[in-house]
ZAVO-128823 format. One line per 3 residues: number of its first residue (from 1); for each residue x, y, z of C-alpha. Coordinates in nm, 4 decimals, m for minus. Example, Ala and Ser with C-alpha at 12.3 -4.5 7.8 and 13.67 -1.06 7.14 Angstrom:
BEGIN
1	1.2300 m0.4500 0.7800 ~ 1.3670 m0.1060 0.7140 $
END
This chain:
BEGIN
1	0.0000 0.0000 0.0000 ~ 0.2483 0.2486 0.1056 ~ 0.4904 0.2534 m0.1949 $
4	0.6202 0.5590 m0.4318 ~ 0.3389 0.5160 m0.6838 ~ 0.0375 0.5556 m0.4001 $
7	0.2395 0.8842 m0.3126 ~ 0.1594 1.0305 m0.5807 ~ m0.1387 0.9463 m0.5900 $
10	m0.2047 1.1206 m0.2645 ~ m0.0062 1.4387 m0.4191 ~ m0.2660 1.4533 m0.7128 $
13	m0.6024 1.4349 m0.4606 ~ m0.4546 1.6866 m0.2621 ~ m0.3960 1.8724 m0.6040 $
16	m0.0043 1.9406 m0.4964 ~ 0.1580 2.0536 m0.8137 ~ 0.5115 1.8618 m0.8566 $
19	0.7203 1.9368 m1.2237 ~ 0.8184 1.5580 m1.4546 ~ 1.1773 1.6483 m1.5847 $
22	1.3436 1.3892 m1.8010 ~ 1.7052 1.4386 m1.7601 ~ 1.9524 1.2970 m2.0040 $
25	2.3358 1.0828 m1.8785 ~ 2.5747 1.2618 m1.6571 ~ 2.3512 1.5581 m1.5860 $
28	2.3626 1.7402 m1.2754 ~ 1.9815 1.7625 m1.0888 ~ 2.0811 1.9680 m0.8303 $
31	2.3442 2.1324 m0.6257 ~ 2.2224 2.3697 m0.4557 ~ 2.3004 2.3123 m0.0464 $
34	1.9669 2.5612 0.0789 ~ 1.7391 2.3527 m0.1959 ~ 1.3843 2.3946 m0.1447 $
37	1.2479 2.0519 m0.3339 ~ 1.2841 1.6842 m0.3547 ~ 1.3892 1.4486 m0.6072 $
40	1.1434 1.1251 m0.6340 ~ 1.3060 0.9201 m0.8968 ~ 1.1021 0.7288 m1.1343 $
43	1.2850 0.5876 m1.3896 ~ 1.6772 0.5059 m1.3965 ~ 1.9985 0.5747 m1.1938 $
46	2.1008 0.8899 m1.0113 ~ 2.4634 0.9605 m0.8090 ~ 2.5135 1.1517 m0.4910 $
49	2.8543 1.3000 m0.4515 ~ 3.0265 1.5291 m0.1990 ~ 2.9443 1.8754 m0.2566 $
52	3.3210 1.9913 m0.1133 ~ 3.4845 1.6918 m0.3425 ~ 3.2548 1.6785 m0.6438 $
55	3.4656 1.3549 m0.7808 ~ 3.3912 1.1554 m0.5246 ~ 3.0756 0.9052 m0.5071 $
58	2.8451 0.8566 m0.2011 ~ 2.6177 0.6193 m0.3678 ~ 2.4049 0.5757 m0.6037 $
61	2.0066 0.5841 m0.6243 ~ 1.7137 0.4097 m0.7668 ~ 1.3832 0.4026 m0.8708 $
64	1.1742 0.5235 m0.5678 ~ 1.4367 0.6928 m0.3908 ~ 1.3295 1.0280 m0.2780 $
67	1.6721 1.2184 m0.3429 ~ 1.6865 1.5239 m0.0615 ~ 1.4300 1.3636 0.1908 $
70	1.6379 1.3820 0.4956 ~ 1.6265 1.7671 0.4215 ~ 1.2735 1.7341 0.5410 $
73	1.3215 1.5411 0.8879 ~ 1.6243 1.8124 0.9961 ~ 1.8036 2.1617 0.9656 $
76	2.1128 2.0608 0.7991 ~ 2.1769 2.1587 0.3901 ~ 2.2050 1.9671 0.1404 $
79	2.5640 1.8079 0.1801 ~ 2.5388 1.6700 m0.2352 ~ 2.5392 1.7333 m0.5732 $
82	2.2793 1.4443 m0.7208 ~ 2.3843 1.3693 m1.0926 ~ 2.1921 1.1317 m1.3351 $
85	2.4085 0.8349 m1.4537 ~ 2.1696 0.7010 m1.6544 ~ 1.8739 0.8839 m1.8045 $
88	1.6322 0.9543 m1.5507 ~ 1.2513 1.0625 m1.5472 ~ 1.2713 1.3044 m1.2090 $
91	0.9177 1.4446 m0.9794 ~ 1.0296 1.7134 m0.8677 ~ 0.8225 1.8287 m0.5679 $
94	0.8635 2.1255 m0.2770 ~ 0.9266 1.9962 0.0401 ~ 0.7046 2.2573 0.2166 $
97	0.3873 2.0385 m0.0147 ~ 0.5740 1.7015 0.1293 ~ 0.5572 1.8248 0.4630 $
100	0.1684 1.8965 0.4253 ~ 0.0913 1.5728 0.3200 ~ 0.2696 1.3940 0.5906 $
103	0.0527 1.5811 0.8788 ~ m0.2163 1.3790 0.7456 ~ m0.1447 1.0648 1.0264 $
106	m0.3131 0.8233 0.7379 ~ m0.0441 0.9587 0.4927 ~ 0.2655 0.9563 0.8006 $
109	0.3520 0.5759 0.7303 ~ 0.5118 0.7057 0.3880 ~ 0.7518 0.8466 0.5783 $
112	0.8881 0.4746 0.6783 ~ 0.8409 0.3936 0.3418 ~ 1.1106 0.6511 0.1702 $
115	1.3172 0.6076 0.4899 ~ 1.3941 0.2973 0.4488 ~ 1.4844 0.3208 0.0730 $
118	1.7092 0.6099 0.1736 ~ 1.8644 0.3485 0.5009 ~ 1.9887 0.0531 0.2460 $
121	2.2584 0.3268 0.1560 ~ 2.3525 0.3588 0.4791 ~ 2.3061 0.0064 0.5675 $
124	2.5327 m0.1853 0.2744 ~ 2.8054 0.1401 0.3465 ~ 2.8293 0.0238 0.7058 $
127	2.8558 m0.3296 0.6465 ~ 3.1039 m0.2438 0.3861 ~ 3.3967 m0.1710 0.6888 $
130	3.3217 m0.5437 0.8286 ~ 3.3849 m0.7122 0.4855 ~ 3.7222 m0.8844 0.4439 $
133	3.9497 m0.6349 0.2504 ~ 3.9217 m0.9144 m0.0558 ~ 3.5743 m0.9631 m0.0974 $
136	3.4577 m0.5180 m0.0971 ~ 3.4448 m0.5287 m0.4852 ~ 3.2317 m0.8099 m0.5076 $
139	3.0259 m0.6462 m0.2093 ~ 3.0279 m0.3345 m0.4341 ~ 2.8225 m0.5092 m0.6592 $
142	2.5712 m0.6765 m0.4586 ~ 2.4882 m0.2906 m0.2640 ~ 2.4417 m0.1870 m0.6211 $
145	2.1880 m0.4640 m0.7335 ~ 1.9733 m0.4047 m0.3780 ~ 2.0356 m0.0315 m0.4488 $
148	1.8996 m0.0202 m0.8105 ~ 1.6889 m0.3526 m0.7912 ~ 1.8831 m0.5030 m1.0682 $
151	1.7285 m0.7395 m1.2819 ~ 1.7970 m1.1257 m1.3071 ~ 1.8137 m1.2679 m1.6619 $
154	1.9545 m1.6458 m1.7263 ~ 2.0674 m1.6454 m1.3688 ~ 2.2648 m1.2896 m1.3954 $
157	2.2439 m0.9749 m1.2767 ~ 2.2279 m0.7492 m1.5760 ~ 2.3674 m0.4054 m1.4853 $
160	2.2511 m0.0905 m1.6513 ~ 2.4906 m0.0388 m1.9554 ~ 2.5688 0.3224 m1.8092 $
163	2.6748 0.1841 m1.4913 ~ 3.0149 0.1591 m1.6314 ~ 3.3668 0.0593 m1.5224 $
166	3.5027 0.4324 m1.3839 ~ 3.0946 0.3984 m1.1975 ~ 3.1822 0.0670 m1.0269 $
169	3.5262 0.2321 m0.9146 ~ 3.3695 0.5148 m0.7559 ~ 3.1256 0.3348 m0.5693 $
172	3.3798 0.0607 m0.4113 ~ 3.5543 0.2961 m0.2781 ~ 3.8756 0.0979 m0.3704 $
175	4.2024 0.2318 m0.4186 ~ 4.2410 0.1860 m0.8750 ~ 4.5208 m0.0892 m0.8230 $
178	4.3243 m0.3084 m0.5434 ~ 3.9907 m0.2358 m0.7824 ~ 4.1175 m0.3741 m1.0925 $
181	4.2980 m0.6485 m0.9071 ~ 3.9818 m0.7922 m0.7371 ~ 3.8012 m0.7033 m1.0878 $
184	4.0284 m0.9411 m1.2492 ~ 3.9839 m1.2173 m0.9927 ~ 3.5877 m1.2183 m1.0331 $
187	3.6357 m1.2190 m1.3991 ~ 3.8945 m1.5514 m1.3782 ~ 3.6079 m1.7037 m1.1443 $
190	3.3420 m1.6147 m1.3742 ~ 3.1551 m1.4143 m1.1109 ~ 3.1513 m1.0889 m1.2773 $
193	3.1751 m1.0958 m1.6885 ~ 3.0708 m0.7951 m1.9154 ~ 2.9032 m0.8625 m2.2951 $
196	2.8798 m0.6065 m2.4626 ~ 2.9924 m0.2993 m2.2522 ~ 2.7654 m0.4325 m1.9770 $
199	2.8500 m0.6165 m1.6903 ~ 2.6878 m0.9524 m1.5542 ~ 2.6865 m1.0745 m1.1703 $
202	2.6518 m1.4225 m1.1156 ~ 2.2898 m1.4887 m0.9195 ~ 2.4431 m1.8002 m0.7588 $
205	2.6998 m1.6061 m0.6336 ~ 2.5318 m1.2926 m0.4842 ~ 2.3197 m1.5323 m0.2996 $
208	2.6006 m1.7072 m0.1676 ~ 2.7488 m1.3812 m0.0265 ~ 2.4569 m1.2883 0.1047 $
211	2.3917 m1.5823 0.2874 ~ 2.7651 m1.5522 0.4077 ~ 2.6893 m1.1970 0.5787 $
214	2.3104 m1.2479 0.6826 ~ 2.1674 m1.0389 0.4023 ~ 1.8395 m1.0572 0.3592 $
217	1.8619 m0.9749 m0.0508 ~ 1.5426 m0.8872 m0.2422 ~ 1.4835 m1.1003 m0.4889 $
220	1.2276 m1.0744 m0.7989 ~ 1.3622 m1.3450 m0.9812 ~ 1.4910 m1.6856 m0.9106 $
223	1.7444 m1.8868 m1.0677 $
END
């Protein structure tokens, strides 16, 4: 019941006005730090990095992540510039007409509902510092399939084609000499391939770590 798509719904009987932007690859949606509106993304893949070092990745975003909620729930600024790396179809919505909504206690359990999109983020970063130093790059991978609900085809993982090789760095947060050293070593086990220019993740194998660190993995597909 409580999902992205009933959100809306409850925007459009409350007749809140929102903007549908379709932003192309590698396009910045917003930097502004005192930003006055949210982000709901619909369709494709969107990147969070530091505002004070612009290079450097945070994570990545999905469909039904509402980019800029925590704005809402305290004081602080915006601490990122959000960039598309795929196309994406954006909402773009004030928070002041969010913050309406949500005083409506039927419409409150939303709140839990982009929450917790916005807490896997936080969630696959922290157990990212408890993973042995050899398996981060394969761990990489797995946060980026929960992250972007990554479809399974012929038991693999079919990445978007524009999450790309210099993407995958960013996100491991892996020095380039340990990245492409690990890279190589899923590639010789057949865990990661890439046909082409997009990269495959073994199901059987993202399961396996999963089951390894108590991951509870959401799965549309089965092998």
């Amino acid at each position: 019941m409580f999902s992205y798509q009933e959100f809306i719904n409850v925007l459009d009987s409350n007749k809140i006005e929102y903007a549908k932007v379709r932003y192309p690859a590698a396009e910045t949606i917003t930097n502004d730090v005192k930003d006055d509106y949210v982000y709901l993304i619909i369709e494709g893949c969107a990147g969070a990095y530091f505002y004070h070092e612009p290079s450097k990745m945070y994570s990545l975003f999905g469909e039904g992540t509402m980019v800029g909620y925590c704005m809402i729930l305290d004081a602080f600024p915006n601490k990122f510039i959000f960039k598309t790396v795929t196309e994406c179809f954006v909402y773009i919505i004030k928070k002041a007409d969010i913050e309406y909504v949500l005083t409506f206690p039927e419409n409150y359990p939303f709140n839990y509902f982009f929450m917790k999109e916005l807490s896997k983020v936080i969630y696959y970063k922290s157990l990212n510092s408890s993973i042995a130093s050899e398996d981060k790059l394969l761990h990489c991978f797995v946060s980026i399939i929960q992250l972007l609900k990554v479809p399974v085809e012929k038991g693999y993982y079919v990445f978007p084609k524009k999450i790309t090789t210099k993407i995958l760095l960013q996100h491991s947060e892996l020095n380039s000499s340990t990245f492409y050293k690990q890279l190589a070593k899923l590639r010789e086990q057949d865990i990661v391939m890439k046909q082409e220019n997009v990269w495959l993740l073994s199901q059987k194998k993202v399961l396996e770590h999963a089951e390894r660190l108590h991951i509870d993995l959401e799965e549309n597909v089965t092998i």
